[in-house]
Every structure is written in structure tokens, then in C-alpha cells.
C-alpha positions as CSV (number, residue, x, y, z in Angstrom):
1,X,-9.5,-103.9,-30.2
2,X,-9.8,-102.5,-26.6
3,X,-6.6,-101.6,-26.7
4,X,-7.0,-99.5,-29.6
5,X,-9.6,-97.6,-28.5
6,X,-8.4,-97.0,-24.8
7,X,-5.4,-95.4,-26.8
8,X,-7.1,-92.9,-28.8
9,X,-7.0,-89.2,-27.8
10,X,-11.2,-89.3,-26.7
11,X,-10.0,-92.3,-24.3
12,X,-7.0,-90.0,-22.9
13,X,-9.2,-86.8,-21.9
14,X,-8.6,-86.4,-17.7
15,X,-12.7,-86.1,-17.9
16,X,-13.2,-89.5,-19.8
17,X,-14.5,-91.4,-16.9
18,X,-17.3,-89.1,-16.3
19,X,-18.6,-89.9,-19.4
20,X,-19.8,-93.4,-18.8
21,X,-21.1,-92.2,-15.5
22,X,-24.7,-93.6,-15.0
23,X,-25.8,-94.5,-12.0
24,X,-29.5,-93.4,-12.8
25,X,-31.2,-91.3,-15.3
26,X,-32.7,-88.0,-15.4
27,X,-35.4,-86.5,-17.7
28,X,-33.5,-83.3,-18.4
29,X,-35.2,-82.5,-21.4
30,X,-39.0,-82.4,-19.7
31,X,-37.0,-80.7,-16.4
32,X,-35.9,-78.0,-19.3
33,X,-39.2,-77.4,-21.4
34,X,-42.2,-77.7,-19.0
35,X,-40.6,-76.9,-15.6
36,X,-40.5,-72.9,-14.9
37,X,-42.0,-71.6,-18.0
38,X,-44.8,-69.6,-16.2
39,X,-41.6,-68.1,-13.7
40,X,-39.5,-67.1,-16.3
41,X,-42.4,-65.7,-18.8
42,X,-44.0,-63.2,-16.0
43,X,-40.1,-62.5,-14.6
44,X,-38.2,-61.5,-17.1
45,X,-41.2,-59.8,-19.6
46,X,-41.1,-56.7,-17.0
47,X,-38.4,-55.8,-19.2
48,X,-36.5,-55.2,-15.7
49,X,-32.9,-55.4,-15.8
50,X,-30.8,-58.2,-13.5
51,X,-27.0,-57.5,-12.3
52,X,-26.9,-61.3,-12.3
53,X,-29.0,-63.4,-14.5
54,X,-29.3,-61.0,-17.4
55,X,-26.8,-64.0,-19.4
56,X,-27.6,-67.0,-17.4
57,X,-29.2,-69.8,-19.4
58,X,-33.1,-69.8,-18.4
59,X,-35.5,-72.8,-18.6
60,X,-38.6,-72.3,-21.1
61,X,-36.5,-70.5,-23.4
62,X,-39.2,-71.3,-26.2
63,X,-41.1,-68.3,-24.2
64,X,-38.2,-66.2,-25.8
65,X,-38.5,-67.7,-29.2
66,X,-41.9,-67.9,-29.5
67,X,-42.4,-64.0,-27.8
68,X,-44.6,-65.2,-25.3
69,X,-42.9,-63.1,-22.7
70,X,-44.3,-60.3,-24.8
71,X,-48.1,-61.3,-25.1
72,X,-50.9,-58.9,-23.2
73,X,-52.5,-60.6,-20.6
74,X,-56.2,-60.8,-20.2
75,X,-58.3,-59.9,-16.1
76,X,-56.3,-56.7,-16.1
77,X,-58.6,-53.5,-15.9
78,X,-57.2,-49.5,-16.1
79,X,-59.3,-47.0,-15.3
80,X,-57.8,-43.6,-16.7
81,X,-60.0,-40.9,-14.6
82,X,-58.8,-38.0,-16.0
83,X,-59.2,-39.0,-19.4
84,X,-62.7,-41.0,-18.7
85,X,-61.7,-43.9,-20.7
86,X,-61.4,-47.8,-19.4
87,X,-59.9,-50.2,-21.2
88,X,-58.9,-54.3,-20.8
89,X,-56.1,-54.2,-22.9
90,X,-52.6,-53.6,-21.2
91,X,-49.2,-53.6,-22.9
92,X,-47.6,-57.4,-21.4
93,X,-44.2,-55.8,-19.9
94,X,-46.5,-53.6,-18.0
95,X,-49.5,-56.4,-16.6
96,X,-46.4,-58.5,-15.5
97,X,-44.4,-55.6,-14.2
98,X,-47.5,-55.1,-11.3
99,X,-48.2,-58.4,-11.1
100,X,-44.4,-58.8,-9.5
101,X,-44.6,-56.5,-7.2
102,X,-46.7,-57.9,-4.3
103,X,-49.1,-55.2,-4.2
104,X,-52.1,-55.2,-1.2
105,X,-55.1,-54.9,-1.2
106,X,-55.9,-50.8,-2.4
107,X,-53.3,-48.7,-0.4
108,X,-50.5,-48.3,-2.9
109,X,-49.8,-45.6,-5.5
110,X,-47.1,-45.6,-8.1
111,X,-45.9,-42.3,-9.6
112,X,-44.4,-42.7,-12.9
113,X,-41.9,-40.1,-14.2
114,X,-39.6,-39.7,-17.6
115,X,-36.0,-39.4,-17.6
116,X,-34.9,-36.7,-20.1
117,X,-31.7,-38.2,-20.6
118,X,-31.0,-41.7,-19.5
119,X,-30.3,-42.2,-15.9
120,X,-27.1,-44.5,-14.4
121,X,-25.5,-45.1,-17.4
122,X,-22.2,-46.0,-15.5
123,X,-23.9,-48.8,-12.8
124,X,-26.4,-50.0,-15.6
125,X,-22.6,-50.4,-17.6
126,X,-21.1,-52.2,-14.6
127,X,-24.0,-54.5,-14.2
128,X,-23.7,-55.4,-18.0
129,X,-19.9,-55.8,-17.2
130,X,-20.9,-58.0,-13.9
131,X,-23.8,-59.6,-15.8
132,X,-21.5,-60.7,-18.7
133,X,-18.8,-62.4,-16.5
134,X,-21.0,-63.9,-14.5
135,X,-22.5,-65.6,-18.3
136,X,-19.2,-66.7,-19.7
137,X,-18.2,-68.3,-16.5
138,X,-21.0,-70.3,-16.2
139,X,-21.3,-71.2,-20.1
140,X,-17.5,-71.7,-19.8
141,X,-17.5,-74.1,-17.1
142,X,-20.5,-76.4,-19.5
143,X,-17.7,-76.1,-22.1
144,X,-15.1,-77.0,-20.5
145,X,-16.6,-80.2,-18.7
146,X,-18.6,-81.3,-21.7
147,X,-14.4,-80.7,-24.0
148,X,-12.5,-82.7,-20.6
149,X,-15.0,-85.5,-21.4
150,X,-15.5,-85.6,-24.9
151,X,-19.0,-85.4,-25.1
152,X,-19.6,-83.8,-27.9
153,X,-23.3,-83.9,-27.5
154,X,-22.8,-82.2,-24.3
155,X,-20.8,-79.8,-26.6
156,X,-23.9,-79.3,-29.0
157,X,-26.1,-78.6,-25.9
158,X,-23.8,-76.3,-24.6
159,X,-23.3,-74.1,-27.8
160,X,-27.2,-74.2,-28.0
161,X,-27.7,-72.7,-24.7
162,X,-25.6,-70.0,-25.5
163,X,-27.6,-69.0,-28.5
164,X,-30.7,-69.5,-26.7
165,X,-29.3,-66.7,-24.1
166,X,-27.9,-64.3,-27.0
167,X,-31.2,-64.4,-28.7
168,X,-33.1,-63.8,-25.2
169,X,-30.8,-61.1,-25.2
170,X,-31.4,-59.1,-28.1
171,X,-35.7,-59.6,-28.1
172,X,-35.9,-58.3,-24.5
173,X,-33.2,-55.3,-25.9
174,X,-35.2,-54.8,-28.4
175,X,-38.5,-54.7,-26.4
176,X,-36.6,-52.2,-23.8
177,X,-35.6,-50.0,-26.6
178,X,-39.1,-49.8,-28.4
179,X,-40.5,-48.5,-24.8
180,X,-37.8,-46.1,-24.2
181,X,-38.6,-44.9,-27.8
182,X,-42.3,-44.6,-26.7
183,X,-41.2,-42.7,-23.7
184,X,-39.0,-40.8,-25.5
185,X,-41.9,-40.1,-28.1
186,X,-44.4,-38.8,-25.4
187,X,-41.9,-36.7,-23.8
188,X,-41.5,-34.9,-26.9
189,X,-45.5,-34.8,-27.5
190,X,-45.6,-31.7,-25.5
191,X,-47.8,-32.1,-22.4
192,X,-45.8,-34.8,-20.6
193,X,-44.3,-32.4,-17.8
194,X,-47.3,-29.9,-18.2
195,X,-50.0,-32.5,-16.7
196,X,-50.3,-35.6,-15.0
197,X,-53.5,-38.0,-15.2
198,X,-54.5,-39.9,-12.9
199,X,-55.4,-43.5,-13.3
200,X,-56.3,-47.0,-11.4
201,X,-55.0,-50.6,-12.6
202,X,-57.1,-53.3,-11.3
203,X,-55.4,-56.6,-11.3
204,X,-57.1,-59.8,-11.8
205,X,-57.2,-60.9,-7.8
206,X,-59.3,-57.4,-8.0
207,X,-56.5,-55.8,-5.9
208,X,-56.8,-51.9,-7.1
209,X,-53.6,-49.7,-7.3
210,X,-53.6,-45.8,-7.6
211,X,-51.2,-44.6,-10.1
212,X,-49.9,-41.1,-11.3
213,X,-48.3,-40.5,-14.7
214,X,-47.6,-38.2,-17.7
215,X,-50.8,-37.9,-19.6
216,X,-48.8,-38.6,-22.9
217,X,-47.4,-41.9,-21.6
218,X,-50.2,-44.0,-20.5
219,X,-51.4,-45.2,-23.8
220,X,-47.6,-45.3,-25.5
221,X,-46.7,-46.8,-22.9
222,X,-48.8,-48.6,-20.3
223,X,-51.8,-49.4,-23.2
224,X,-49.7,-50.2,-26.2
225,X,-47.2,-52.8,-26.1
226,X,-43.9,-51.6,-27.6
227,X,-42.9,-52.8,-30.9
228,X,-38.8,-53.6,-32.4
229,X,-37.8,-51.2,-34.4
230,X,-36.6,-53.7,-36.9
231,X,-39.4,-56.2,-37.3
232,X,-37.9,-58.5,-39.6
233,X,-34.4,-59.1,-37.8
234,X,-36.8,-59.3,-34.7
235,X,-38.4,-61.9,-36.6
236,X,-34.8,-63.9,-38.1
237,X,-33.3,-63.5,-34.5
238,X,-36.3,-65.6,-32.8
239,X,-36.1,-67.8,-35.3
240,X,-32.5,-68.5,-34.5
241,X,-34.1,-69.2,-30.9
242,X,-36.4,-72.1,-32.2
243,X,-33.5,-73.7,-33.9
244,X,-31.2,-73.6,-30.8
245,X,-34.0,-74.7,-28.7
246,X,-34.7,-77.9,-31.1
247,X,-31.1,-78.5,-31.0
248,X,-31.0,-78.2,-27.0
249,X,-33.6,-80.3,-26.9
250,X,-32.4,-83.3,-29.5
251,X,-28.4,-83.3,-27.6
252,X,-29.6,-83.0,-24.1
253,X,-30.9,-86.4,-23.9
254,X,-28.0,-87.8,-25.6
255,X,-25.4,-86.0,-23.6
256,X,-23.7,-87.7,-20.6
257,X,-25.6,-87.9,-17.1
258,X,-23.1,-85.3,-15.6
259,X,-23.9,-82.8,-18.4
260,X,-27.3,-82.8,-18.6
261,X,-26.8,-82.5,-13.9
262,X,-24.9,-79.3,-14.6
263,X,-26.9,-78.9,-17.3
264,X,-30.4,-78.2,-15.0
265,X,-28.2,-77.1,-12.1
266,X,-27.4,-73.7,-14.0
267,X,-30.8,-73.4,-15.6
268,X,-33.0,-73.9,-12.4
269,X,-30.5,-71.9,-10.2
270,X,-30.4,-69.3,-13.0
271,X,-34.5,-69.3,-12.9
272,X,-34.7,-68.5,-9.2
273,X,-32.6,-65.9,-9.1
274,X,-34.4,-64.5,-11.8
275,X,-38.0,-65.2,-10.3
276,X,-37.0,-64.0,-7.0
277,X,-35.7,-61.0,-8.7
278,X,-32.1,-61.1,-7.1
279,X,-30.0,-57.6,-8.6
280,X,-33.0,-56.3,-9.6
281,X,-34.3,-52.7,-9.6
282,X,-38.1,-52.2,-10.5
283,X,-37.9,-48.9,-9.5
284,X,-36.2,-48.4,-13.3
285,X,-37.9,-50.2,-16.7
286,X,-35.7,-49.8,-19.1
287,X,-33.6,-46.7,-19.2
288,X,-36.5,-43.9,-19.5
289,X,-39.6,-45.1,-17.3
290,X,-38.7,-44.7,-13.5
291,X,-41.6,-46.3,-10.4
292,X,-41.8,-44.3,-7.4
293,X,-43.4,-46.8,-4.5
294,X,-45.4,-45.6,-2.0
295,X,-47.6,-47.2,0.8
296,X,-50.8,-44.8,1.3
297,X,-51.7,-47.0,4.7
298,X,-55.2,-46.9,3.6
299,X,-58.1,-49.7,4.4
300,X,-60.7,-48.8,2.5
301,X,-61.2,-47.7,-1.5
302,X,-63.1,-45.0,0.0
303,X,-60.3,-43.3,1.6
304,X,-58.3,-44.1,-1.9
305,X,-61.0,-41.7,-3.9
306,X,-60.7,-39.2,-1.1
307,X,-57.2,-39.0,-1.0
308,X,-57.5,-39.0,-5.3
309,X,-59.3,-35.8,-5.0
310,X,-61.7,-36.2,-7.9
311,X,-63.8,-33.8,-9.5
312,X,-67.4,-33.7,-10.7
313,X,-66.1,-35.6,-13.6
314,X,-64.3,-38.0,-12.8
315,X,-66.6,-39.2,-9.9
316,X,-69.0,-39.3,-12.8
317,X,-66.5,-41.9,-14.6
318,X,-66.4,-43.6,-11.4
319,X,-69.7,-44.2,-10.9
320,X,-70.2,-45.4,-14.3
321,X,-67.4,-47.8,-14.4
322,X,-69.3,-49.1,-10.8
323,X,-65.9,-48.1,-8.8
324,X,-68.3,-46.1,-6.3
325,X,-72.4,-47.2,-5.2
326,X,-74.9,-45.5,-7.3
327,X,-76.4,-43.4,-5.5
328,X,-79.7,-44.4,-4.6
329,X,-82.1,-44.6,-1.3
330,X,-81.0,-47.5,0.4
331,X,-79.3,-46.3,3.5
332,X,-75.9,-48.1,2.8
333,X,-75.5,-46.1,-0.3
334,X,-76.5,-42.9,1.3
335,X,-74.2,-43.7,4.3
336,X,-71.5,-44.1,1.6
337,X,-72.0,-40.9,0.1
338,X,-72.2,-39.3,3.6
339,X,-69.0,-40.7,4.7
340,X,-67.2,-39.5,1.3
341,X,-68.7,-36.1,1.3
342,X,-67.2,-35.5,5.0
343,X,-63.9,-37.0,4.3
344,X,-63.4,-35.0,1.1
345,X,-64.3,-31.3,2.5
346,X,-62.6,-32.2,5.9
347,X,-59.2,-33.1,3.5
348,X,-60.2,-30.0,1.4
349,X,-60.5,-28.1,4.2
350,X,-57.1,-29.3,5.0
351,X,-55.2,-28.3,2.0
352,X,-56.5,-24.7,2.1
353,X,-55.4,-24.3,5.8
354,X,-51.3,-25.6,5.0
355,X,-51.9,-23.1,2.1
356,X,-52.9,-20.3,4.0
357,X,-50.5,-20.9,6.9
358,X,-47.6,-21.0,5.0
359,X,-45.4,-18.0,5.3
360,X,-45.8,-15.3,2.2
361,X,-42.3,-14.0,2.0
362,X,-40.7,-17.5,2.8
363,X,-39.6,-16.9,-1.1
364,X,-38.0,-13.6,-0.7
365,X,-35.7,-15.3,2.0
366,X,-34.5,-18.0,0.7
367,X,-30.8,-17.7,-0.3
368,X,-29.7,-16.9,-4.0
């Protein structure tokens, strides 16, 4: 009987041995489902491309299925001063997206801008390219181990961690597409290269940033969170996600210990690349929306309102939304005031004397 089983073409495989491997045990499945999830949600739901994980096989991928990744996120304030409106509720992509990128305390400003046209095409195409190889290598290599051994539960798993990584795929496509549509949608609104408002994002350890954008785009974009174009295949693809999850999680277990080591190996490695945002570029979400950085070297918020220039009006917004002291008689208020009052007309005073200095017919000279 042994005999006849040692001769059967399973039995023959040059991988065989490794099947009945099992030294000790390993709880894949929990390592898979509950280690990570937080990581991967706020990582990859900035909707920011990755030259090298953009195919790798994450762990959490419920957070895909489920569009988790996509949910707003509540302790997030923005303050839009020119338009005099506050509001709590911040499109998800765009909490996470400033949640990753280490700001301090109040002395940094982000200037949003809107590509016209889509900007590099070609290196966005040889990061797919790059992206892509690095995927089928790695689901290849799960393949091929799980074929050489003839464990066909390893197989299952395998097959079900590529589906979970197409269907990542398309909902964060999708999700990228909707906001370049929004972009794309303000641009053509009319005002988005005639004015720029001015607006501060408070994030939920009440560090404040100072950011400048296209009037048009901070509610389609920034405010609203961007929605597929085609809601119902959005809908049929994530459930496709929720069946490969289940089946990842019913072959795992029952796949041989040296599967389900690769197995982890790939997905955690996969996760920190992603969380410690290796090949990425947050300077560009999606293909529309570009971040320009900048560190004003500033202390104090006072010296952030100064430097924000703020009329009548909008220091009226501020004082309502309790960004500044009202201004009452206690001398730490008044102080305030007095301090702010002396900044702002020595920066005014400032501005008018580059603007007066610089040279009238500096025009007429410069080359045709």
C-alpha cells in the first residue's frame, strides 16, 4: 500500500518532502487578518502610487473588500478662511494623505495645484511595468512552491491572494480616477487658476497645517470623498474581494507549514514597504492633484496668521472658530493683539518696500 502511493505522480514532485514539513505550527491565518490592518488602511487609502508594492499581496485585505480604506475619519478639522466655512468632514484619501506625512507642530504649508493634462505619463508607465514584475514574480514563486509540492491547498491560497491584489487593484483605480474626475471637474468650473483660497487642516493630535489651493477644488476634492464611476461593478468587484478573502482564509490553515512561511513572509514584507512608503511620491495623488511641501520655520501660530495675511474677514472667521484670543482686557489678550498688529504692518511694510524697489523697466529688458 505504501508502495503504491510512494509511486504516484504527487509522491514524485522534487518539492514533496516539504510538504510533510512540520516542525511547529504557526497561526497564519490570525498573522494575516488582525496583524497590519490599521498600516495598510491609512497607507495605501492616500490613493498614492508605489513603484513596488502597488501588486504585492497585503495583509488586511478585508480593508479592500469591505472599502474601509475609503471611510472619512473623524478629529479632523478644516478651516477654509477665505470662504468662512469650517467643517469636520474630510474626504478619507485626503485625512490619511496628512496624516502620513509627519507634519510638526504649525510651520508647514502645502500648495495644491491642477495638472491640465496629466503629468509623467511615461515614469508612472514604467512603475506600472516595474510594479507588475515585481507582482508576478512574487505570486509566481507561491505558485510554483505550492505546484513542486503538491499542495493544492497552498495552490487555493495562492490563487486567492492574487484576486485579493487584482481587486485591491481596481477599487483604489477606481477611487484615483473618481478624484482626478473631481479635479478635472473643478478645473473646468472656471475660477480654479483665477483664485486661490486659503485654508487650515487641523489634525486630531491638534497639529495645524497651512494650506493653499484652487478655490474650486477644496470641497470636490479635499471635502467630498470621490465616488467610482461605475457603482455597481464597484460594488461586484469587492464582492469578488470577500470571496477570495474567505477562501484565503479557509486554505491557509490547511496548507503546508512552508506555504503558509512564505505565505506571511511576502505579505508582511509587502506591508512594510508599503507603510514605510518605499517608491512612493506624495508629492503626486493620482494623476491631477500635485503637493508642494514647504517648511515655513515658524514657532508660533501667531507668526502662521501673520505670514497668512488675513483680512478684516477672515480674522473675523478666526476669531469665531477660537483660532485667535477674543479680544478682551486681560493683558495676555491685549499683548496678543499687540504683538500681531506689529508683526503684520512690519511684514506689510515689507511687501510694499520689495514692490517699490524693484526696477520699472526690468520688463522692457528682458529678452524676446
Amino acid at each position: 500500500m505504501a508502495d503504491s502511493v510512494c509511486s504516484s505522480a504527487t509522491c514524485r514532485l522534487p518539492l514533496h518532502d516539504v510538504l510533510n514539513w512540520s516542525p511547529f505550527r504557526i497561526d497564519a491565518l490570525g498573522i494575516i487578518t488582525m496583524i497590519g490592518v490599521e498600516q495598510v488602511d491609512s497607507a495605501v487609502g492616500r490613493l498614492v502610487r508605489s513603484r513596488y508594492a502597488e501588486y504585492l499581496p497585503l495583509l488586511g485585505a478585508f480593508v479592500f473588500a469591505s472599502d474601509q480604506f475609503a471611510d472619512a475619519r473623524s478629529g479632523y478639522v478644516l478651516y477654509n478662511i477665505s470662504a468662512g466655512i469650517t467643517t469636520t468632514s474630510m474626504a478619507g484619501w485626503f485625512a490619511r494623505w496628512c496624516i502620513a506625512q509627519n507634519f510638526s507642530r504649525s510651520d508647514n504649508m502645502v500648495r495644491w495645484s491642477v495638472d491640465s493634462t496629466p503629468k509623467k505619463v511615461f515614469p508612472q508607465r514604467w512603475d506600472m511595468v516595474l510594479a507588475s514584475f515585481i507582482g508576478v514574480v512574487s505570486h509566481g514563486c507561491i505558485i510554483a512552491l505550492t505546484v513542486l509540492q503538491g499542495d493544492y491547498w497552498g495552490l487555493a491560497n495562492a490563487i486567492s491572494m492574487a484576486i485579493s491584489v487584482l481587486v485591491r487593484s481596481h477599487v483604489i483605480k477606481q477611487n484615483r480616477q473618481a478624484l482626478d474626475a473631481a479635479a478635472e471637474r473643478a478645473q473646468n468650473g472656471g475660477s480654479v487658476n483665477n483664485t486661490e483660497a486659503k485654508f487650515l487642516v487641523i489634525l486630531p493630535d491638534a497639529k495645524m497645517i497651512t494650506m493653499y489651493a484652487p478655490w474650486d477644488i477644496v470641497k470636490t476634492c479635499f471635502i467630498d470623498n470621490p465616488l467610482p464611476a461605475n457603482p455597481r461593478l464597484y460594488y461586484i468587484i469587492r464582492m469578488m474581494g470577500w470571496a477570495g478573502f474567505a477562501v484565503q482564509a479557509i486554505t491557509l490553515g490547511m496548507s503546508g507549514l512552508a506555504t503558509q512561511i512564505v505565505t506571511v513572509f511576502i505579505m508582511v514584507i509587502s506591508t512594510l514597504l508599503t507603510h514605510f512608503k518605499a517608491g512612493c511620491d506624495d508629492h503626486i495623488v493620482g494623476t491631477r492633484l500635485r503637493a508642494q511641501l514647504q517648511k515655513l520655520e515658524m514657532k508660533r501660530r501667531q507668526d502662521v496668521y501673520v505670514a497668512l495675511q488675513l483680512e478684516d474677514y477672515e480674522e473675523e472667521s478666526m476669531l469665531q472658530w477660537n483660532l485667535m484670543p477674543h479680544k478682551t482686557q486681560s493683558p495676555m489678550s491685549k499683548q496678543w493683539w499687540d504683538d500681531y498688529f506689529t508683526k503684520k504692518s512690519s511684514r506689510n511694510s515689507s511687501v510694499v518696500e520689495k514692490v517699490s524697489s524693484a526696477p520699472v523697466d526690468s520688463a522692457m529688458n528682458s529678452p524676446v
